[in-house]
Steps between C-alpha positions, in 0.01 A plus 500: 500500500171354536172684431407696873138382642306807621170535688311816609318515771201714412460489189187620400573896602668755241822426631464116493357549107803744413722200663362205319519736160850564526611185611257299231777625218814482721716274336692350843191447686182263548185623699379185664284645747302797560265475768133693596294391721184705346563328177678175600445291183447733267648567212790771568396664131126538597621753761793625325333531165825631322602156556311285302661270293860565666422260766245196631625534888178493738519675813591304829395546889814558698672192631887539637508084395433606156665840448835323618444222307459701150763828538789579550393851549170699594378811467217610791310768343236543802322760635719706788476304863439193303865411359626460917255255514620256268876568470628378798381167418683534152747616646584160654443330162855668377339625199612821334213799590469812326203707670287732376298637823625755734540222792883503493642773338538712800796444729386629826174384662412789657413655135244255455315627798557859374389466123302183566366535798567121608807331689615264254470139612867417402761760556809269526426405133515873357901490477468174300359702203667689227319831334494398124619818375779344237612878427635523863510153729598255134757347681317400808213418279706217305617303856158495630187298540276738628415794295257801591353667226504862583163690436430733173497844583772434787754356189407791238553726790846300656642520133458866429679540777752301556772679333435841645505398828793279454735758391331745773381764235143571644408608869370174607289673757264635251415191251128552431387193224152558295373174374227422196376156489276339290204283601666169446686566862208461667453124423253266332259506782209802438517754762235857491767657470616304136180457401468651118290806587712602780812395337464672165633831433678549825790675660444432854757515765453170769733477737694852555691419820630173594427249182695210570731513235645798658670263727685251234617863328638625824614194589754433193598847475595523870762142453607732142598800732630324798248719695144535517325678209087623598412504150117551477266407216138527406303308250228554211264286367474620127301402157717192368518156509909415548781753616624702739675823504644641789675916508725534740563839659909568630729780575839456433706575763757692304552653197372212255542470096309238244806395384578372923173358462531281232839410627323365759266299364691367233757379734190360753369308218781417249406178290149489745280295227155637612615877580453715244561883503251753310566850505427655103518837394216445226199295447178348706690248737776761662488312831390183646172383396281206625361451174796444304607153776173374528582112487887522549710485741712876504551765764520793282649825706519895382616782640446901512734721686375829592627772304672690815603106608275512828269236378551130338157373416555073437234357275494138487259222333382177526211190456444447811434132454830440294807684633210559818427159505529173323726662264745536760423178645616318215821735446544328876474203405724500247739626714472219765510229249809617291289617160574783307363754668242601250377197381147535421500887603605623126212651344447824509191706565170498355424806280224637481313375839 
C-alpha cells in the first residue's frame, strides 16, 4: 500500500498544529500540504514551534487545483461556518474529507438554526456525513468519504453515556452533563474573555442553557435509544491548558448494582483501544482525570453509585484536542484508509503537565 497524501486545511490553529504533529511521525502517511492563508509561505515550524526540525513544509493559500493535485486525503480544520464554504467544492474533487468544524455533524437543519442561529446553506449535504465517533458508528466510518468530527465536550459526554442509556438503566428524562474545559477550546485567536488576566485562575460557567454541543449529545443518544433523549449540559471554563472533564448526573430507573454497571460498560466497550475505565479504591487518580491524557488519545470513564442506588454519577475525561479533536481525526482516518486503528495514537499521556 502506498504512503497516503494528506493536507489540512487550516493549519495554523491548535487543531491544525495537533494534526500536522501527529501525522509528522505516522508511519503510513505524508503531509504534502497544509494550507493558511495568514501565513501562506511560511514555514509551518515557525508557527508550530514544537515542530522544528520534524519538517521543512511552508504553508500554502488554498487552491482546490493544488489540494487535489497533492492528497489523497484532507483534513479542514477551520473555524465553524467556514468548513461549508469550502467542502462542497472538495466534495466534487472525490477526495477523502475528515472535518473538524461543526458544519456537518448535525443531521437535521433545523438544529443549526436552534444552536447556531443560521440556516445552513446546504442541508441536502448533512446526510452525506458520518459522526466520527469510532466507539459507536466504526463501521459506517470505514465505507465512507465524508467524515464529521464530532465536537469535544459533546464526545466525552456521548461516551459516558452510551452504555447506560443503551441498556435503559438511567431515566433518560433527567440527564443533566457538567462540563470543565480548559482554555485550549477556545481557539488560537485571543478573545477578552481568554486573555491571561481574565483567563487565569478561573471557574466560570459560559454557556448554562443551550451550548451547542448539547445538540450532538442529544442527538447520538436519541438514534442509541430509538427515542428522543433531552439530555442537558452546561459548561466551565477552568485553570488548564488541555482536558476536559465532564460529571454526569443519572437516576437509575430501577434497582441498580456496580457490578450491572460495569457489565455494562465492559460489554459497550470490549477491546475499544482508546476507552479506558478508572474507578480505584486507593490513591490520587481514583477517577478520570484530564491531567493524566493530556496528549493522548483515551476516553477514560468512572463511576459512583449511590449508596441507597438512587444516583449514578459518570465521570469521564479527555484532551479536548486529541480524542476532542485531531486525535480523533486521525483515529478517522485510519479507519477510512484501512490502517490499524491506532497508528500514530499510542503514546500515552504526559505526566506531570
Amino acid at each position: 500500500m502506498r504512503t497516503l497524501r494528506v493536507g489540512i486545511i487550516g493549519a495554523s490553529g491548535y487543531t491544525g498544529g495537533e494534526l500536522l504533529r501527529l501525522l509528522l511521525l505516522h508511519r503510513e502517511v505524508e503531509v504534502t500540504l497544509a494550507t493558511s492563508r495568514q501565513y501562506a509561505g511560511e514555514y509551518v515550524y515557525r508557527v508550530h514551534s514544537n515542530l522544528r526540525g520534524y519538517t521543512d513544509l511552508q504553508f500554502s493559500d488554498y487552491s482546490v487545483e493544488e489540494i487535489t493535485s497533492k492528497c489523497d486525503l484532507v483534513f479542514t480544520s477551520l473555524p465553524h461556518g467556514a468548513s461549508m464554504n469550502v467542502i462542497p467544492a472538495l466534495m466534487k474533487t472525490g477526495l477523502k474529507i475528515i472535518d473538524l468544524s461543526a458544519d456537518f455533524r448535525l443531521k437535521d437543519p433545523a438544529d443549526y438554526v436552534k444552536y447556531y442561529g443560521y440556516e445552513h446553506p446546504y442541508p441536502d449535504l448533512l446526510q452525506h456525513f458520518i459522526l466520527g465517533i469510532p466507539e459507536l458508528n466504526r463501521e459506517e466510518i470505514r465505507g465512507s468519504k465524508l467524515t464529521s468530527c464530532p465536537g469535544c465536550m459533546a464526545v466525552t459526554s456521548i461516551l459516558a453515556l452510551a452504555p447506560v442509556v443503551k441498556n435503559r438503566l438511567v431515566d433518560t428524562e433527567h440527564i443533566v452533563i457538567d462540563a470543565k474545559i480548559g482554555s485550549s477550546g477556545a481557539g488560537v485567536k485571543p478573545t477578552p474573555a481568554t486573555h491571561h488576566s481574565e483567563r487565569y485562575s478561573v471557574v466560570r460557567i459560559y454557556k448554562p442553557v443551550g451550548h451547542r454541543h448539547t445538540a450532538e449529545i442529544r442527538q447520538e443518544l436519541s438514534r442509541i435509544a430509538g427515542a428522543p433523549i433531552p439530555a442537558y449540559m452546561s459548561p466551565h471554563a477552568v485553570n488548564m491548558v488541555r482536558g476536559i472533564l465532564c460529571t454526569a448526573q443519572t437516576f437509575p430507573v430501577g434497582m441498580l448494582t456496580v457490578p450491572e454497571v460495569w457489565k455494562a460498560y465492559r460489554s459497550f466497550y470490549a477491546e475499544e483501544p482508546f476507552i479506558r475505565f478508572v474507578r480505584d479504591k486507593r490513591g490520587l487518580y481514583r477517577f478520570p482525570d484530564p491531567k493524566l491524557i493530556a496528549g493522548s488519545n483515551f476516553c477514560d470513564i468512572g463511576f459512583e453509585l449511590e449508596e441507597d442506588g438512587k444516583r449514578l454519577v459518570i465521570v469521564s475525561a479527555t484532551d479536548n484536542l486529541m480524542k476532542g479533536a485531531s486525535g480523533i481525526a486521525v483515529q478517522n482516518m485510519n479507519i477510512m484508509s484501512g490502517f490499524d486503528e491506532r497508528a500514530g495514537l499510542e503514546a500515552p499521556g504526559l505526566h506531570p503537565v
